[in-house]
KOLGU-4560 file (N, C-alpha, C; in nm, 3 decimals, padded with zeros to 5 digits):
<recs>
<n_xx: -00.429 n_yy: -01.098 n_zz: -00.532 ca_xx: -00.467 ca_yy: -00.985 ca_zz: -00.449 c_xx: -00.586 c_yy: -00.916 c_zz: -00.515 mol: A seq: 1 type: UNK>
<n_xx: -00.701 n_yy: -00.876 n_zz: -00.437 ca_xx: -00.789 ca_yy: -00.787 ca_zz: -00.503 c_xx: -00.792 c_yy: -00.674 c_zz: -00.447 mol: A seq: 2 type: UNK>
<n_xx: -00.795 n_yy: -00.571 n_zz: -00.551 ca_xx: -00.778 ca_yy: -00.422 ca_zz: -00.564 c_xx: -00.949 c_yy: -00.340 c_zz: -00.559 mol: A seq: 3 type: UNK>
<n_xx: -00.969 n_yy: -00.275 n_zz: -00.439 ca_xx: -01.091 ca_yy: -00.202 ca_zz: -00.443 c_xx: -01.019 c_yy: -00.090 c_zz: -00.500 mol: A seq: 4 type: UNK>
<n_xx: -01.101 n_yy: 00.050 n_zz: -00.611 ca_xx: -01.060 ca_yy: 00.150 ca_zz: -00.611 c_xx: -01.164 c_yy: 00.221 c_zz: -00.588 mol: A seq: 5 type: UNK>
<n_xx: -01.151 n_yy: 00.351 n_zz: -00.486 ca_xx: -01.268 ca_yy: 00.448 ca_zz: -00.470 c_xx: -01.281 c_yy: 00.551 c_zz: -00.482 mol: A seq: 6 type: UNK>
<n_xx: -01.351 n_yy: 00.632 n_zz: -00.557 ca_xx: -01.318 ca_yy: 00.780 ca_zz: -00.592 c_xx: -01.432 c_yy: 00.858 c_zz: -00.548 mol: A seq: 7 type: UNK>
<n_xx: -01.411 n_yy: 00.956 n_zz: -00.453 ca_xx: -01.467 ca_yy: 01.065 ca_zz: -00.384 c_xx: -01.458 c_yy: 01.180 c_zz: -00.447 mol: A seq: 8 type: UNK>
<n_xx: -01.568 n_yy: 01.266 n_zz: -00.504 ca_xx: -01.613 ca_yy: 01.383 ca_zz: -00.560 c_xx: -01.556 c_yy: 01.404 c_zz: -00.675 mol: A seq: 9 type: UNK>
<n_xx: -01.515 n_yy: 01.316 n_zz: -00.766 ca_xx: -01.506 ca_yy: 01.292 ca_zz: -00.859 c_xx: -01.460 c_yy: 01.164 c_zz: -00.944 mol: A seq: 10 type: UNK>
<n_xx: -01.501 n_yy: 01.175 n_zz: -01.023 ca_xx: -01.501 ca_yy: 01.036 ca_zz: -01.183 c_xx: -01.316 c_yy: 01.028 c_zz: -01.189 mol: A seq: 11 type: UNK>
<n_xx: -01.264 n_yy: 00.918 n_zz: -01.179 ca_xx: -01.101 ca_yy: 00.878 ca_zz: -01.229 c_xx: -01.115 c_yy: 00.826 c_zz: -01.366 mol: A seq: 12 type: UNK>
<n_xx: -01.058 n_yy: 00.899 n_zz: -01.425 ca_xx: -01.000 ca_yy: 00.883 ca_zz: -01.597 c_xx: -00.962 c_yy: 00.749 c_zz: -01.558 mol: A seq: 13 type: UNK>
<n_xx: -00.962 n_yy: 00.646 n_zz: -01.700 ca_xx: -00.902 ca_yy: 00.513 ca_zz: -01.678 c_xx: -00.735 c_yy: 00.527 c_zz: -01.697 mol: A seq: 14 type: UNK>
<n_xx: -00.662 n_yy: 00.584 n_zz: -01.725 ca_xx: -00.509 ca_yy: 00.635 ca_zz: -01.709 c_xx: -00.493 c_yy: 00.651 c_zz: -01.587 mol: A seq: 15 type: UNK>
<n_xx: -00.581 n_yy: 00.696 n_zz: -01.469 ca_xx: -00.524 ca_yy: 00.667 ca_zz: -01.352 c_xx: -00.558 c_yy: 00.548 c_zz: -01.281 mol: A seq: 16 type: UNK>
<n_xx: -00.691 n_yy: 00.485 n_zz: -01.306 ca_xx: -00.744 ca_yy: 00.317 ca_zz: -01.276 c_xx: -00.591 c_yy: 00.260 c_zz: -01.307 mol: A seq: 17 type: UNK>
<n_xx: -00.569 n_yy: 00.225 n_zz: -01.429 ca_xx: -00.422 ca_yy: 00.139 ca_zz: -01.495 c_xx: -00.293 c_yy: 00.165 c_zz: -01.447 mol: A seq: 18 type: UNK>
<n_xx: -00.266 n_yy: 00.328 n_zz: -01.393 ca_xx: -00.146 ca_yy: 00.382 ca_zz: -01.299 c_xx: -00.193 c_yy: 00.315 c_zz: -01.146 mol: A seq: 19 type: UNK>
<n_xx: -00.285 n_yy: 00.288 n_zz: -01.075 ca_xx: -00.321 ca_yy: 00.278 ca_zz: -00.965 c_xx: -00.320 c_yy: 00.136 c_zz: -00.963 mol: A seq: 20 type: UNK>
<n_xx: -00.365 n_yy: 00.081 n_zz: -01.042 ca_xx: -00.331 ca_yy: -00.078 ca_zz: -01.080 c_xx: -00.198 c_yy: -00.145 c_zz: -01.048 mol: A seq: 21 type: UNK>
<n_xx: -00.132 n_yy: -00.079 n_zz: -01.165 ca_xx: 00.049 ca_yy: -00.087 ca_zz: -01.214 c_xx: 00.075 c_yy: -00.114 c_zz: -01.069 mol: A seq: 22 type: UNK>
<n_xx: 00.079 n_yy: 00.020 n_zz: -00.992 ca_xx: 00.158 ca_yy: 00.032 ca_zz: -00.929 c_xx: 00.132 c_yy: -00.058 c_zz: -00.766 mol: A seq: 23 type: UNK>
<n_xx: 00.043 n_yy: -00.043 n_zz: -00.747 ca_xx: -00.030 ca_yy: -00.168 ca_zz: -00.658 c_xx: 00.025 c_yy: -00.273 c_zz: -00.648 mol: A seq: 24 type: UNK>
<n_xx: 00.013 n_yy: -00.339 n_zz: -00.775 ca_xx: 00.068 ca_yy: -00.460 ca_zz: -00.792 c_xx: 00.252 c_yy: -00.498 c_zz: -00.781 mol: A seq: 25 type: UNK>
<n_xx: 00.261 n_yy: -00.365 n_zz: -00.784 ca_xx: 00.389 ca_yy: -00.384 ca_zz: -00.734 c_xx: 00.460 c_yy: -00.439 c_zz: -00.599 mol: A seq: 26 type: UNK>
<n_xx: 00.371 n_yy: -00.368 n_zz: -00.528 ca_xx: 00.374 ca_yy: -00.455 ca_zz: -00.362 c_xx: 00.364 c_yy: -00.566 c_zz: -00.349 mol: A seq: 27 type: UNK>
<n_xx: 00.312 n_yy: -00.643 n_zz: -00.443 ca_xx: 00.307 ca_yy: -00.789 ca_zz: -00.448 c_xx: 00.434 c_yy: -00.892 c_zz: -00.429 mol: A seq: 28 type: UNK>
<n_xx: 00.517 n_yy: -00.813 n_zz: -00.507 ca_xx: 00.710 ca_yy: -00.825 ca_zz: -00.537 c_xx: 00.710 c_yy: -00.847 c_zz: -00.376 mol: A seq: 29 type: UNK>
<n_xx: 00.707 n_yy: -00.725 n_zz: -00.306 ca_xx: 00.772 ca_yy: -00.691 ca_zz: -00.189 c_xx: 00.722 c_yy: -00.764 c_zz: -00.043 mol: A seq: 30 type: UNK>
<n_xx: 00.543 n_yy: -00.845 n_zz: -00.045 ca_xx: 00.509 ca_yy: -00.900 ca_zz: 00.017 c_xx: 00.416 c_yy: -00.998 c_zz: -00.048 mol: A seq: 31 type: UNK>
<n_xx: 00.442 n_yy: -01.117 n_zz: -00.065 ca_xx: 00.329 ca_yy: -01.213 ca_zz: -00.182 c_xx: 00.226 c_yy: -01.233 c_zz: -00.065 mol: A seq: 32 type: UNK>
<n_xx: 00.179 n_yy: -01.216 n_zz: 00.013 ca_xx: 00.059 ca_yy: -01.277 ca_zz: 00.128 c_xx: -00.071 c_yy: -01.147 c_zz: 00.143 mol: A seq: 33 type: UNK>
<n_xx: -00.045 n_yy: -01.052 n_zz: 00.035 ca_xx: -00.143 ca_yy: -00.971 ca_zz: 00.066 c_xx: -00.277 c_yy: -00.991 c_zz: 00.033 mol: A seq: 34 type: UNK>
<n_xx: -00.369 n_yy: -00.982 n_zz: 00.098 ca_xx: -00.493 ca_yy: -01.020 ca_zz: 00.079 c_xx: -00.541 c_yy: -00.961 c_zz: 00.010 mol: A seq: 35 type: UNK>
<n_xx: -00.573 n_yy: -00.788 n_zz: 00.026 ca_xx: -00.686 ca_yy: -00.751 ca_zz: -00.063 c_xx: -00.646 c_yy: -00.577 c_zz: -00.058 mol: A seq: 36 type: UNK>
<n_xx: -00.658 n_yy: -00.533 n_zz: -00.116 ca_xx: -00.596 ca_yy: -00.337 ca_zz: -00.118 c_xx: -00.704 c_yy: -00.274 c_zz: -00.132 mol: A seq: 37 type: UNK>
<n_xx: -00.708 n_yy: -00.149 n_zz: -00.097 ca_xx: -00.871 ca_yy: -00.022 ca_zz: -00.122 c_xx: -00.772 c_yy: 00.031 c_zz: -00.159 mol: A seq: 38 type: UNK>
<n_xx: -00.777 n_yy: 00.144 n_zz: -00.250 ca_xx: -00.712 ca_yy: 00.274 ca_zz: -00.251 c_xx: -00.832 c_yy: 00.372 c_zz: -00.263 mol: A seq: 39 type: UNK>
<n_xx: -00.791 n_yy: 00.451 n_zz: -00.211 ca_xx: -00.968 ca_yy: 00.600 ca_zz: -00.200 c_xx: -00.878 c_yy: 00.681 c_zz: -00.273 mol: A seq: 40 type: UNK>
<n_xx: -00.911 n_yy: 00.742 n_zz: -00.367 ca_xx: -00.844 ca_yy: 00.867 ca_zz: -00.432 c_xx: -00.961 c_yy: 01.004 c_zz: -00.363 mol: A seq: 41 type: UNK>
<n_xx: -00.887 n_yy: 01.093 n_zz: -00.307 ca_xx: -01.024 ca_yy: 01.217 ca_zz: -00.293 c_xx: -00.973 c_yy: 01.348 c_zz: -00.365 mol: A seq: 42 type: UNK>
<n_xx: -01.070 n_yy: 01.398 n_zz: -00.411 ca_xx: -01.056 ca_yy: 01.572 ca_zz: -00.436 c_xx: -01.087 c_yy: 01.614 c_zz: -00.348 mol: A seq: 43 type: UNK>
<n_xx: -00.991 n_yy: 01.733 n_zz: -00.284 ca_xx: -01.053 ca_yy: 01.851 ca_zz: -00.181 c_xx: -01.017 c_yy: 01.980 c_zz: -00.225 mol: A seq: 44 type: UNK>
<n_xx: -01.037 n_yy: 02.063 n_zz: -00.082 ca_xx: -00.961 ca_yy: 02.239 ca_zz: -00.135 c_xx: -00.832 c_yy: 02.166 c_zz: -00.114 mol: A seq: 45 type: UNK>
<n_xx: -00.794 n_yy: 02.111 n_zz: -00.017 ca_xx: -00.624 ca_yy: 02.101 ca_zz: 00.041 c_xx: -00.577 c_yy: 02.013 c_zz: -00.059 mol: A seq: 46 type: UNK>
<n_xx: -00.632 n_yy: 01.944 n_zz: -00.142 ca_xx: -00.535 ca_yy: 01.896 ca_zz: -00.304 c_xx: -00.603 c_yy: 01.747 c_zz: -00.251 mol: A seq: 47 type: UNK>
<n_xx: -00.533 n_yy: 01.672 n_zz: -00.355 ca_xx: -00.565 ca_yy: 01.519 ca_zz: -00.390 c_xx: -00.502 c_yy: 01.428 c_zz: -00.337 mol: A seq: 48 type: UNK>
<n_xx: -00.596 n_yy: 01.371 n_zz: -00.280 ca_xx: -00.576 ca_yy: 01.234 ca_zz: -00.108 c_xx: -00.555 c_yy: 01.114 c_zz: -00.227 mol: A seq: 49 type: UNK>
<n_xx: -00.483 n_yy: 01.016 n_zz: -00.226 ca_xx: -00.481 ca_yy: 00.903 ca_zz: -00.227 c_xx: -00.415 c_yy: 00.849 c_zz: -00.052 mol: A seq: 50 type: UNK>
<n_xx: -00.492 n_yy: 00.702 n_zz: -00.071 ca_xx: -00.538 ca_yy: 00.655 ca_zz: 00.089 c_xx: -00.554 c_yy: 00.496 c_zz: 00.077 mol: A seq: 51 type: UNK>
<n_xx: -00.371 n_yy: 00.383 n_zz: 00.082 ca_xx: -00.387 ca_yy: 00.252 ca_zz: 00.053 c_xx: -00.406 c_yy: 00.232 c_zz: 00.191 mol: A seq: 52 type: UNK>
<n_xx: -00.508 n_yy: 00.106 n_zz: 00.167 ca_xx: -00.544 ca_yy: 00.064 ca_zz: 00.305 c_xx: -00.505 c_yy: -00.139 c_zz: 00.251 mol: A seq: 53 type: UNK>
<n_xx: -00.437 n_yy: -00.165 n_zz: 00.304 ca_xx: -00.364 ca_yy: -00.338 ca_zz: 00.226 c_xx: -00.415 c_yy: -00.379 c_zz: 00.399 mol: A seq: 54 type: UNK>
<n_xx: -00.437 n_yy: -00.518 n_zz: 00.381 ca_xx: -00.443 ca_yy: -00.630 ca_zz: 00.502 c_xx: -00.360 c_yy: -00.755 c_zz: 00.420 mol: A seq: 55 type: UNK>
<n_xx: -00.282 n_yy: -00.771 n_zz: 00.543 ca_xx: -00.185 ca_yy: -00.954 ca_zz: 00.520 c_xx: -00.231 c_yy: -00.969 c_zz: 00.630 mol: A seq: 56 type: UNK>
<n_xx: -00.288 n_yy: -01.055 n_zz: 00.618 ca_xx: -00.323 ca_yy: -01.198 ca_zz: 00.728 c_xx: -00.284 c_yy: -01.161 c_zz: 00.865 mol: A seq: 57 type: UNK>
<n_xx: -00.386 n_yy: -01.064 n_zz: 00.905 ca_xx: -00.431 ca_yy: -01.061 ca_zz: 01.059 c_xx: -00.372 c_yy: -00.906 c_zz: 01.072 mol: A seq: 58 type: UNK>
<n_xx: -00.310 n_yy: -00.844 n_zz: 00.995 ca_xx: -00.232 ca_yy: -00.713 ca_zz: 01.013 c_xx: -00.270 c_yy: -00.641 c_zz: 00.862 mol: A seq: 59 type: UNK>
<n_xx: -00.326 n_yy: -00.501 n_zz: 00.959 ca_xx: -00.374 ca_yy: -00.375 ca_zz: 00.837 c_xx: -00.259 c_yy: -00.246 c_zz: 00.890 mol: A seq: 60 type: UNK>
<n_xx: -00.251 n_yy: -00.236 n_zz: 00.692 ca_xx: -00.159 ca_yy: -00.105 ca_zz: 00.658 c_xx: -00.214 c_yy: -00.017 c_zz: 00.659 mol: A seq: 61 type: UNK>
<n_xx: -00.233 n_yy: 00.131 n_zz: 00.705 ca_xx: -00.317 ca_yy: 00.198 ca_zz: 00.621 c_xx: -00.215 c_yy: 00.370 c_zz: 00.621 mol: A seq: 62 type: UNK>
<n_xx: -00.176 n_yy: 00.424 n_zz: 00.466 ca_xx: -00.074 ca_yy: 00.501 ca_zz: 00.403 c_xx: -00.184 c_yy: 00.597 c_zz: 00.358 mol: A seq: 63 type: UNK>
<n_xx: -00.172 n_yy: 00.724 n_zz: 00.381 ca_xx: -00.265 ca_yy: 00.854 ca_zz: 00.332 c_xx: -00.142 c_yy: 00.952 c_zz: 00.329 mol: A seq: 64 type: UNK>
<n_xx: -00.181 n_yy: 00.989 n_zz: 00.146 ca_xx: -00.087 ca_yy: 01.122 ca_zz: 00.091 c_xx: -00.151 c_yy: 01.182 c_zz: 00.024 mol: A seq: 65 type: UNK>
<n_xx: -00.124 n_yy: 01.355 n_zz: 00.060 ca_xx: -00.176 ca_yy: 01.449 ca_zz: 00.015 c_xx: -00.102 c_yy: 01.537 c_zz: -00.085 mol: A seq: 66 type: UNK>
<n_xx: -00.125 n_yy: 01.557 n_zz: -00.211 ca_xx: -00.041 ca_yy: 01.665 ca_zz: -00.294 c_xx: -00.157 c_yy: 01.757 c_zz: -00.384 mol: A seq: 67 type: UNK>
<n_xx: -00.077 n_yy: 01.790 n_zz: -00.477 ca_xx: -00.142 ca_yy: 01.870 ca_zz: -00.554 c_xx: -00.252 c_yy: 01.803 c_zz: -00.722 mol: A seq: 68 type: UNK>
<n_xx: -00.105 n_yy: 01.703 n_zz: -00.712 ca_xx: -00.139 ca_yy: 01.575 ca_zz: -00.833 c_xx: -00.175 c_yy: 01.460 c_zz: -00.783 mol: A seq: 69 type: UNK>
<n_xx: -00.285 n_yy: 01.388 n_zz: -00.829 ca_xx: -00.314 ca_yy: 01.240 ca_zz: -00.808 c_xx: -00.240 c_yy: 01.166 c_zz: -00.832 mol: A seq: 70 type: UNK>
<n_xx: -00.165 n_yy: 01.175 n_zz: -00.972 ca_xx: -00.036 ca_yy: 01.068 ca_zz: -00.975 c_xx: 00.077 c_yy: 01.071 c_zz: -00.892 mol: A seq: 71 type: UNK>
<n_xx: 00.107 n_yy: 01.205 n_zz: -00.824 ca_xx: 00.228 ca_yy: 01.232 ca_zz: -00.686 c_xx: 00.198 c_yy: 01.184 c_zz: -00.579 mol: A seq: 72 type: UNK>
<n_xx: 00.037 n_yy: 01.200 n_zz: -00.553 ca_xx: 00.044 ca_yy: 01.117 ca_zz: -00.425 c_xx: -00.017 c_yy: 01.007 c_zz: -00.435 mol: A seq: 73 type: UNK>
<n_xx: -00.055 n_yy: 00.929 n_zz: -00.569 ca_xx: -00.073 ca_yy: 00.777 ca_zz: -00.551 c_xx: 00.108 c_yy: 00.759 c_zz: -00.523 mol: A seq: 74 type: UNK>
<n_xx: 00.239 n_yy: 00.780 n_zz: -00.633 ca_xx: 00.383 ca_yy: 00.787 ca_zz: -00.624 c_xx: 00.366 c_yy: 00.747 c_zz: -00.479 mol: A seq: 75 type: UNK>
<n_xx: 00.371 n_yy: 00.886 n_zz: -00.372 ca_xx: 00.418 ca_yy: 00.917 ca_zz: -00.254 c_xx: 00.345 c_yy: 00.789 c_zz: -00.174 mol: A seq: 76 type: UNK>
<n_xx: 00.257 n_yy: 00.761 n_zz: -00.142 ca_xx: 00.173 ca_yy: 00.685 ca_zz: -00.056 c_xx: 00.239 c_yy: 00.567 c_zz: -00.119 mol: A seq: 77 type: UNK>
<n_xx: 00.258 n_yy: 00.511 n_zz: -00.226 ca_xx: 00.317 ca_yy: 00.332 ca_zz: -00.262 c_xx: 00.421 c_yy: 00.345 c_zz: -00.210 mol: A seq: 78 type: UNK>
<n_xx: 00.518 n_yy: 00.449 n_zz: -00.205 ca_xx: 00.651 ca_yy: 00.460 ca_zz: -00.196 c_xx: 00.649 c_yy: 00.451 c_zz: -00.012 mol: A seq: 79 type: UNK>
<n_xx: 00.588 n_yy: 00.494 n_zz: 00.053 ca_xx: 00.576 ca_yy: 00.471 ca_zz: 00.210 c_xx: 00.509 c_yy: 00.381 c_zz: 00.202 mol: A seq: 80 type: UNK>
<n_xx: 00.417 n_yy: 00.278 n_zz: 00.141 ca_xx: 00.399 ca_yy: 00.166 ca_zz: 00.188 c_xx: 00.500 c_yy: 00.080 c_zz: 00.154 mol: A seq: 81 type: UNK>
<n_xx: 00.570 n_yy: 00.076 n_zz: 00.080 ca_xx: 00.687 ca_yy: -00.025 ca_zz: 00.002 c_xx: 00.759 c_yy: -00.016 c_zz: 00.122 mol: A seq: 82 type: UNK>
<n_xx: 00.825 n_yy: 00.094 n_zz: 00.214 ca_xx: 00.899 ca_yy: 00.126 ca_zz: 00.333 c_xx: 00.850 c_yy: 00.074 c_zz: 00.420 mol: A seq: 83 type: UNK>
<n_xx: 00.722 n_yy: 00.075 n_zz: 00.500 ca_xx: 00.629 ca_yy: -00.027 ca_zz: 00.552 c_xx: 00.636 c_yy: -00.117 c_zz: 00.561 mol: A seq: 84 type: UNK>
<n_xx: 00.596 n_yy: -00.171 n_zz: 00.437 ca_xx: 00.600 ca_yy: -00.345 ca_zz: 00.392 c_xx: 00.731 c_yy: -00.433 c_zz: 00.426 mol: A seq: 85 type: UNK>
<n_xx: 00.849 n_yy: -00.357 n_zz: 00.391 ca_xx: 00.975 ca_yy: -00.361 ca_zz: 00.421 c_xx: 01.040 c_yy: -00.405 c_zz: 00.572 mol: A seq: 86 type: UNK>
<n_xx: 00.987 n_yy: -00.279 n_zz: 00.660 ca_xx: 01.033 ca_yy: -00.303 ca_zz: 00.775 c_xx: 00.957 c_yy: -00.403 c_zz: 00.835 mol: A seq: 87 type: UNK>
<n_xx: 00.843 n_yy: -00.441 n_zz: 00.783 ca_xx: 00.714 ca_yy: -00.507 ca_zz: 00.856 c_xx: 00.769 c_yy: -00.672 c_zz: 00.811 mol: A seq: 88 type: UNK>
<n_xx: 00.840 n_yy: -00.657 n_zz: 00.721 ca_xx: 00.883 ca_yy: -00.787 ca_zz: 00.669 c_xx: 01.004 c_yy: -00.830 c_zz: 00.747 mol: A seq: 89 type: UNK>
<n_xx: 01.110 n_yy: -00.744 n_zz: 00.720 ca_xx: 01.238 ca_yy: -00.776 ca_zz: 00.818 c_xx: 01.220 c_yy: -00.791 c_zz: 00.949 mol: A seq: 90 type: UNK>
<n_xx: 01.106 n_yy: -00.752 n_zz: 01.016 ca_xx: 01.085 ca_yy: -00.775 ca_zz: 01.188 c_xx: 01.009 c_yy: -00.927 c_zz: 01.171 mol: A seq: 91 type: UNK>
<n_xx: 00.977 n_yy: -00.962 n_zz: 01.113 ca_xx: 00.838 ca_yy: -01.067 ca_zz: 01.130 c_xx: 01.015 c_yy: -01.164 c_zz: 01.075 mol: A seq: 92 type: UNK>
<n_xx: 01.056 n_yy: -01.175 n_zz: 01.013 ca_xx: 01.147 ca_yy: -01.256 ca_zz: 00.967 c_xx: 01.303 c_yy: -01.279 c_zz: 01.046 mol: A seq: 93 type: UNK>
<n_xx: 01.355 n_yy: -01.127 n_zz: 01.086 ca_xx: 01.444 ca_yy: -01.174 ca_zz: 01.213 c_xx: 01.423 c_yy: -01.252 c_zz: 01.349 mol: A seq: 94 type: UNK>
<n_xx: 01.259 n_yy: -01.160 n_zz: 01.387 ca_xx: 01.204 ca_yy: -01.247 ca_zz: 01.525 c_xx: 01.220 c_yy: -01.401 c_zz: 01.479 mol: A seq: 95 type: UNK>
<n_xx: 01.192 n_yy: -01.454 n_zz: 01.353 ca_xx: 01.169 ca_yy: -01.587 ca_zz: 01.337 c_xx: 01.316 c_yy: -01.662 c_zz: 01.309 mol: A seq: 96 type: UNK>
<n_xx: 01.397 n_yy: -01.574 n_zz: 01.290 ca_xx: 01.530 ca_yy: -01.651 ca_zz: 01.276 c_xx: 01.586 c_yy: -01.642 c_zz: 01.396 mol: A seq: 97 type: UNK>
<n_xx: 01.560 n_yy: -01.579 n_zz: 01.521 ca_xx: 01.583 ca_yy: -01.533 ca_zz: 01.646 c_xx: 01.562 c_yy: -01.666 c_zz: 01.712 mol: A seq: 98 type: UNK>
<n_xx: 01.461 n_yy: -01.671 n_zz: 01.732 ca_xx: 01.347 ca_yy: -01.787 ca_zz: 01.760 c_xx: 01.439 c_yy: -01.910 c_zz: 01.729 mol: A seq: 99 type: UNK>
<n_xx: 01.439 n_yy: -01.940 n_zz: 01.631 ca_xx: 01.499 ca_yy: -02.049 ca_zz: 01.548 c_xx: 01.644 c_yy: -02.092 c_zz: 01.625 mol: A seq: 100 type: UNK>
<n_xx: 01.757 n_yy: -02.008 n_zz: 01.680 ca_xx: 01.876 ca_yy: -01.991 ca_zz: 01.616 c_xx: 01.879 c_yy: -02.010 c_zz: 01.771 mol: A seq: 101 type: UNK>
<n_xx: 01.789 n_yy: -01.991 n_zz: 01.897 ca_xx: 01.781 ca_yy: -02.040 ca_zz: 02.013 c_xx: 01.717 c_yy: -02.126 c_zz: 02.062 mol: A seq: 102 type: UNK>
<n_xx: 01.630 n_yy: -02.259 n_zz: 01.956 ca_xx: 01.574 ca_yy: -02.316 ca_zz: 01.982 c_xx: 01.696 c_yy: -02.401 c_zz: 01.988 mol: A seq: 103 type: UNK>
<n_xx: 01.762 n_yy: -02.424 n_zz: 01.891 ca_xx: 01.935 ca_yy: -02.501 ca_zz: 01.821 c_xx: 02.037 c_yy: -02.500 c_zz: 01.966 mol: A seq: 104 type: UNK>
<n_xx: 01.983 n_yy: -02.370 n_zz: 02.049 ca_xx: 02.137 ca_yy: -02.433 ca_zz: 02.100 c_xx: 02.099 c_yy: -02.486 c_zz: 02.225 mol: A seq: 105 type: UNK>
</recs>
């Protein structure tokens, strides 16, 4: 999987590059077919955007969380895509055992 990272109105310490990394790669566990991830980290007045945008093969995710901390809402945003990824997996995989289980009879 390749990881874009993008930072808007300000420079990311490499402690959050390596947290944004880590945790990225964690989705990998949860769906191995992912193609390629952006994450946008932003500073504003209304606090700190992280914004994963993942594509698997023909289908785009795209998860935007807002907090006060960059590391809470990189947390918050993986944690709703992991939920995502999840349900997006169990539908694509029942339809296909569906499929299957009435082709048989």
């Amino acid at each position: 999987m390749k990881i874009e990272l993008t930072a808007r109105h300000y420079e990311v310490p490499d402690r959050v590059k390596k947290y944004v990394d880590d945790e990225v790669t964690k989705l990998e566990k949860i769906h191995s077919k992912i193609v390629n991830c952006r994450v946008i980290l932003d500073r504003s007045k209304e606090g700190e955007m992280a914004e994963i945008n993942l594509h698997i093969s023909g289908r785009d995710f795209v998860i935007s969380e807002t907090s006060d901390d960059i590391i809470k809402s990189i947390d918050l945003a993986v944690a709703k895509m992991e939920r995502q990824l999840k349900r997006f997996k169990g539908k694509r995989y029942s339809n296909a055992r569906a499929i299957n289980s009435r082709e048989n009879l």
